[in-house]
C-alpha positions in Angstrom: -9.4 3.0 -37.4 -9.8 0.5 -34.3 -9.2 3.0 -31.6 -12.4 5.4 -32.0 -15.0 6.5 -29.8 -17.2 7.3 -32.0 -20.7 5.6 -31.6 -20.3 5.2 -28.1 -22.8 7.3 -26.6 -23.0 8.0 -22.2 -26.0 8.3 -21.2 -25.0 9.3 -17.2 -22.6 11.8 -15.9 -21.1 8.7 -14.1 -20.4 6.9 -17.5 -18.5 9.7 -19.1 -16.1 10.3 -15.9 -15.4 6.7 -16.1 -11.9 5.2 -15.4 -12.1 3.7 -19.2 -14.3 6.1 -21.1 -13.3 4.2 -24.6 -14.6 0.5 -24.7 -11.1 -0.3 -26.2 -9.6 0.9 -23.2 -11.5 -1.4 -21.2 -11.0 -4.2 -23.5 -7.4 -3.6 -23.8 -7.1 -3.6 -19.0 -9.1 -6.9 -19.4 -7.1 -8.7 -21.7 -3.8 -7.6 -19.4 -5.4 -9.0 -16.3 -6.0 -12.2 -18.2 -3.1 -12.3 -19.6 -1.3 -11.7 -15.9 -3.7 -14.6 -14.2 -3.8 -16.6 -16.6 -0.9 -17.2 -18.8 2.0 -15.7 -16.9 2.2 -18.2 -13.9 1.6 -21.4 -16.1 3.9 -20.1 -18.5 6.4 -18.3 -17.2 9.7 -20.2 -15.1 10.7 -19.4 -11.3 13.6 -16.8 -12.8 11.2 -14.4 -14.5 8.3 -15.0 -11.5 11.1 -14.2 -8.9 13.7 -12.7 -10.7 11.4 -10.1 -12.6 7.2 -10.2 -12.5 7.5 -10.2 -8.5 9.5 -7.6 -7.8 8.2 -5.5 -10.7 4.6 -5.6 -9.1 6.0 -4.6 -5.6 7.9 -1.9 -6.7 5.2 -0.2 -8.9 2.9 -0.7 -5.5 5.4 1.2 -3.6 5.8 4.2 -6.4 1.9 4.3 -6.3 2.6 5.0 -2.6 5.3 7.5 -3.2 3.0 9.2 -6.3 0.0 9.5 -3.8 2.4 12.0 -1.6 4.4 13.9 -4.3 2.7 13.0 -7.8 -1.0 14.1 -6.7 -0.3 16.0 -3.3 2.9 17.5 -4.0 4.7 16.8 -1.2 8.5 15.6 -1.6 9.5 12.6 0.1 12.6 10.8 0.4 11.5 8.3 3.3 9.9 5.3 1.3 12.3 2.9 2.4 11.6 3.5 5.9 8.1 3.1 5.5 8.7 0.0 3.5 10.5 -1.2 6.0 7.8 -0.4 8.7 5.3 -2.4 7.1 7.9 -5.2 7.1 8.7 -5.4 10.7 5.0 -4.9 11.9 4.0 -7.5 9.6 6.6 -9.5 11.2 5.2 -9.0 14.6 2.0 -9.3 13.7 3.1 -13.3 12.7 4.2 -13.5 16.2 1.4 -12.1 17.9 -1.3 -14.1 15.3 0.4 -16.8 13.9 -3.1 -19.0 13.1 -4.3 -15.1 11.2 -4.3 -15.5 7.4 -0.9 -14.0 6.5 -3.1 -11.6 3.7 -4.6 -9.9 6.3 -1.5 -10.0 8.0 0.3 -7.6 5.1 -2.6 -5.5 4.9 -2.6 -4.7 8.4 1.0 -4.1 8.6 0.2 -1.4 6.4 -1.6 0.5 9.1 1.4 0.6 11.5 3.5 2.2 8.3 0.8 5.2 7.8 0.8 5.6 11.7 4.5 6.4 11.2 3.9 8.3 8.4 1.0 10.2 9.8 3.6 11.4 12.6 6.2 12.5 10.2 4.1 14.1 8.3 3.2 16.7 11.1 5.8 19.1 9.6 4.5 19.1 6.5 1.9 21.8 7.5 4.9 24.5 8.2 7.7 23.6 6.1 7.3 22.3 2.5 10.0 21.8 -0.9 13.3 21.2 0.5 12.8 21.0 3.6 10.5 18.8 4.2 12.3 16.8 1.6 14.9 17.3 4.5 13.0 16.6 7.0 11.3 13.0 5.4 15.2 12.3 4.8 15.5 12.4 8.4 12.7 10.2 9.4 14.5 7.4 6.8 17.6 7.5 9.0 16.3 7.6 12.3 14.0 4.3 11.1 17.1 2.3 9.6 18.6 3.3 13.3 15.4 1.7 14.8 15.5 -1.4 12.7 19.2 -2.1 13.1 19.1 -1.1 17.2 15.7 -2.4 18.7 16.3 -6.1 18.9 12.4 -6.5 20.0 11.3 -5.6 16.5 13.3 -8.9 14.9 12.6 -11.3 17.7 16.1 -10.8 18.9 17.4 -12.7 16.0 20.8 -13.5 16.2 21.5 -12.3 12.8 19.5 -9.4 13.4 17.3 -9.9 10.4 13.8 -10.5 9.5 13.2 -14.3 9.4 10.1 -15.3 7.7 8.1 -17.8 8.5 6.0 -20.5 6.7 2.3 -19.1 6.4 -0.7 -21.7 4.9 -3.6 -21.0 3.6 -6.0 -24.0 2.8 -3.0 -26.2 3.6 -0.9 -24.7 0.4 2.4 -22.8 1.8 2.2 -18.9 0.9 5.4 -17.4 2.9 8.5 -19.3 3.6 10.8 -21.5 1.9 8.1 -23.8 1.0 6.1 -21.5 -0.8 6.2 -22.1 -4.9 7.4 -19.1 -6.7 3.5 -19.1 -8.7 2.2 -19.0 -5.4 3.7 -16.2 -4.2 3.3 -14.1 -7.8 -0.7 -15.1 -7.6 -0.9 -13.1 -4.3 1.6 -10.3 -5.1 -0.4 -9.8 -8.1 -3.7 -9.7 -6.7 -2.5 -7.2 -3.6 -1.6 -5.1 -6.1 -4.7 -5.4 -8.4 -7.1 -4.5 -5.4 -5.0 -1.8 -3.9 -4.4 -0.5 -7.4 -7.9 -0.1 -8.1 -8.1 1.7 -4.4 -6.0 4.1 -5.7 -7.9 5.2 -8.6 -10.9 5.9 -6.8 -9.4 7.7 -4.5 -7.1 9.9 -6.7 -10.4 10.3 -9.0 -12.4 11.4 -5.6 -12.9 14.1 -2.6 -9.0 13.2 -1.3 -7.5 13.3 -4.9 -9.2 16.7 -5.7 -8.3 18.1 -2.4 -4.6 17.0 -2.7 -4.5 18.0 -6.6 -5.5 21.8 -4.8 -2.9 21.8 -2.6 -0.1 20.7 -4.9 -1.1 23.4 -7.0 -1.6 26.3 -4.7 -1.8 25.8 -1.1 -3.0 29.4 -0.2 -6.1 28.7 -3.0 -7.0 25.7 -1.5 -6.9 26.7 2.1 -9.1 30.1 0.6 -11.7 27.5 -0.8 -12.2 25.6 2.1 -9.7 22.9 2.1 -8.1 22.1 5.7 -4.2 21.9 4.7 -3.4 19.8 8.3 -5.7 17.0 7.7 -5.2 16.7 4.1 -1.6 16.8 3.9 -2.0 14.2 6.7 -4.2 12.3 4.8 -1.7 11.8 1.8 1.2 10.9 4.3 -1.0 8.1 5.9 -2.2 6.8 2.4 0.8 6.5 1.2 3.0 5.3 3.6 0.2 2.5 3.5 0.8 1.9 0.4 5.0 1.6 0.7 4.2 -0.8 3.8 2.2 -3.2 2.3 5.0 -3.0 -0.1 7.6 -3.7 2.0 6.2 -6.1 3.8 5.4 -8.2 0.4 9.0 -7.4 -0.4 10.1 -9.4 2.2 7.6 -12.1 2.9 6.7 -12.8 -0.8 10.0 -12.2 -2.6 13.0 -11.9 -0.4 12.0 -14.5 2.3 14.4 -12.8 4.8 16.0 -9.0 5.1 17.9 -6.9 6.9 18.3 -3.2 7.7 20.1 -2.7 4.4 16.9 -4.0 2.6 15.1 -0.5 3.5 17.7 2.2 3.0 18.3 5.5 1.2 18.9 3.8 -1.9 15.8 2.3 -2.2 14.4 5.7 -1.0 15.8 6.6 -4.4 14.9 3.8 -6.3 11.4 4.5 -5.8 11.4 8.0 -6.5 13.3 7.4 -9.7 10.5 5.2 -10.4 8.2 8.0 -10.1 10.4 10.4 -11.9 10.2 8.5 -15.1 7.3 7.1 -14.8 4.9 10.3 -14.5 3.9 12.2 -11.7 0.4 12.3 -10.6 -0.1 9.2 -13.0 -0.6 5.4 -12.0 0.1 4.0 -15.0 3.3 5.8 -14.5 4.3 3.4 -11.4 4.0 0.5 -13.1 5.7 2.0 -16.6 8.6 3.2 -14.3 9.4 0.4 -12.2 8.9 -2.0 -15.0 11.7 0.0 -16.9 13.9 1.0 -14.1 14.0 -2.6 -12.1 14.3 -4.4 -16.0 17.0 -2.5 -17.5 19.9 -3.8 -15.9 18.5 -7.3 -16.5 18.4 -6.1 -20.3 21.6 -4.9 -20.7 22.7 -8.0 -19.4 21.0 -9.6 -22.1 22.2 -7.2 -25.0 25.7 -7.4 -23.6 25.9 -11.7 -22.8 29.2 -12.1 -20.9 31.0 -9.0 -22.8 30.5 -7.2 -19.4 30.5 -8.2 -16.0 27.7 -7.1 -13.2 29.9 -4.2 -11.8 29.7 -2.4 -15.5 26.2 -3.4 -16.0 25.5 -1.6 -12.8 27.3 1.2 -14.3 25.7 1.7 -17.4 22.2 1.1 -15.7 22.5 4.6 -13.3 24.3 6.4 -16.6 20.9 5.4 -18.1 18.5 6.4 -15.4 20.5 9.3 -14.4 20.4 10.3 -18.5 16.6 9.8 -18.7 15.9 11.9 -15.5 17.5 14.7 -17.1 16.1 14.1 -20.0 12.5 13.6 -18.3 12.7 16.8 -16.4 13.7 18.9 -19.1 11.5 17.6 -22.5 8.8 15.8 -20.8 8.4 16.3 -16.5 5.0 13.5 -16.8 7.2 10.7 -17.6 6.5 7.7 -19.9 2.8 8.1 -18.6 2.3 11.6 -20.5 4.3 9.7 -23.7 1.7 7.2 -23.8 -1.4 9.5 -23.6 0.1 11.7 -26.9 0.5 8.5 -28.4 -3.1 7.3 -27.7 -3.8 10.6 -29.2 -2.4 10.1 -32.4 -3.7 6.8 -32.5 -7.2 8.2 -32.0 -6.9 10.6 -35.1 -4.7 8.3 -37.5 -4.6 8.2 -40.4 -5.4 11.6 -40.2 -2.6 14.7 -39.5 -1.8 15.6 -36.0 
């Protein structure tokens, strides 16, 4: 009987197409935040801030990236790595161009140079589409693991030939680096993701998400109606290679502290849109619900299981899992957990009553 709206009266057209139109919805998003801010960094240790919260966040950042392109415009990509991996290297050269600029800005400009290069790969999106441009994104991820394993000018000509990060201050407390405490680095990650999270949701909920909602449905309606096809199938490319940049380069200055080429492959191409998959399409919640569940379970299994098992067979069972629940997800529910939790804040809204 708690989760009702009854009584709570909009007065404005703005007010009833709000993000939260149920004051316990609202509640309930304030109470997490706290909840992250508050209680996780003083309470939790470094394993679960590194180990689990961290990555979590950055992950669910880059599926919001890759649910921008396929979820809300349609368009299939299996590049995300290498636009992760874009983000990291320009935010690595932007450290060596700036190294007094606040290394927050930093990440969110490396973003930029990560929808440039996604910007240009999508230009083939406006002739081909479904498998082959799921062919042709496939293509861009190789040729950038290529340029981040070959051009020696994009990791400073590192003898290892891998990204080296270095120590970044802000108000004399250590950010990036070794020096940089694990609550630290989780404050930031979490508040990146908060702000560009909220980004998101205005813009799925405004003129670009309508316009790429048209095209995912019907391409030839939405070009009849007025919308230009180029420059918004463009505009989903940019946005969410953004999105994955920023990503990356938070995977590697604020979790990793060092990576090489192998950090941005096809399998984390994969990763990502498994993420997505089982998360819900066109959904943000989604993100977070499927890379919480997908970058946790083997971490769970290793905690049902103790020392029965050994990594390799955790491994194992983790992609018989996620392989099961894709299946599953694409045959008895295509809009992931996200569309399970709405039915289920449906019931909750009529109990005790029969659905």
């Amino acid at each position: 009987m708690l989760y009702r709206e009854t009584g709570q009266f909009k007065t404005s057209y703005s007010a009833d197409q709000a993000v939260f139109p149920i004051r316990q919805d609202l509640v309930g998003i304030w109470l997490i935040l706290a909840f992250m801010f508050l209680v996780v960094p003083f309470t939790f240790n470094d394993f679960w801030l590194n180990s689990i919260m961290i990555p979590t966040l950055i992950f669910a950042l880059a599926a919001i990236g890759l649910n921008i392109l396929t979820g809300y415009a349609g368009q299939l990509s299996l590049g995300t790595g290498g636009f992760m991996g874009c983000g990291a290297y320009a935010c690595l050269k932007l450290t060596t161009f700036f190294p007094d600029l606040n290394i927050i800005i930093v990440i969110l400009m490396s973003g930029f140079f990560a929808a440039a290069v996604g910007f240009i790969f999508g230009l083939p999106s406006l002739r081909i589409k479904g498998f082959y441009l799921a062919v042709a994104t496939l293509a861009s991820q190789f040729f950038l693991e290529w340029a981040f394993g070959r051009i020696a000018w994009l990791y400073n000509y590192a003898d290892s030939g891998a990204i080296e990060v270095p120590t970044r201050r802000i108000f004399d407390i250590a950010i990036t680096g070794p020096h940089a405490s694990s609550m630290t680095r989780y404050l930031v990650v979490l508040s990146i993701v908060v702000v560009l999270t909220w980004v998101a949701s205005n813009l799925v909920r405004g003129r670009f998400g309508r316009s790429w909602m048209a095209v995912r449905d019907m391409d030839i309606a939405a070009e009849l109606i007025g919308i230009r096809l180029l420059s918004t199938k463009l505009t989903a490319f940019s946005i969410s290679s953004y999105y994955c940049g920023v990503a990356g380069a938070m995977m590697v200055f604020l979790w990793l502290g060092a990576a090489e080429v192998e950090s941005f492959d096809i399998n984390h191409s994969f990763l990502v849109l498994f993420m997505v998959i089982i998360g819900g399409l066109g959904s943000l919640l989604g993100a977070f619900l499927g890379a919480a569940f997908i970058w946790n379970l083997p971490i769970l299994l290793r905690s049902a299981f103790g020392q029965t098992i050994d990594a390799a067979s955790v491994e194992h069972i983790s992609f018989m899992v996620v392989g099961a629940l894709i299946i599953f997800f694409l045959i008895v529910e295509p809009h992931g957990f996200a569309r399970m939790w709405q039915i289920a804040k449906e019931k909750l809204r009529l109990w005790p009553f029969p659905y």
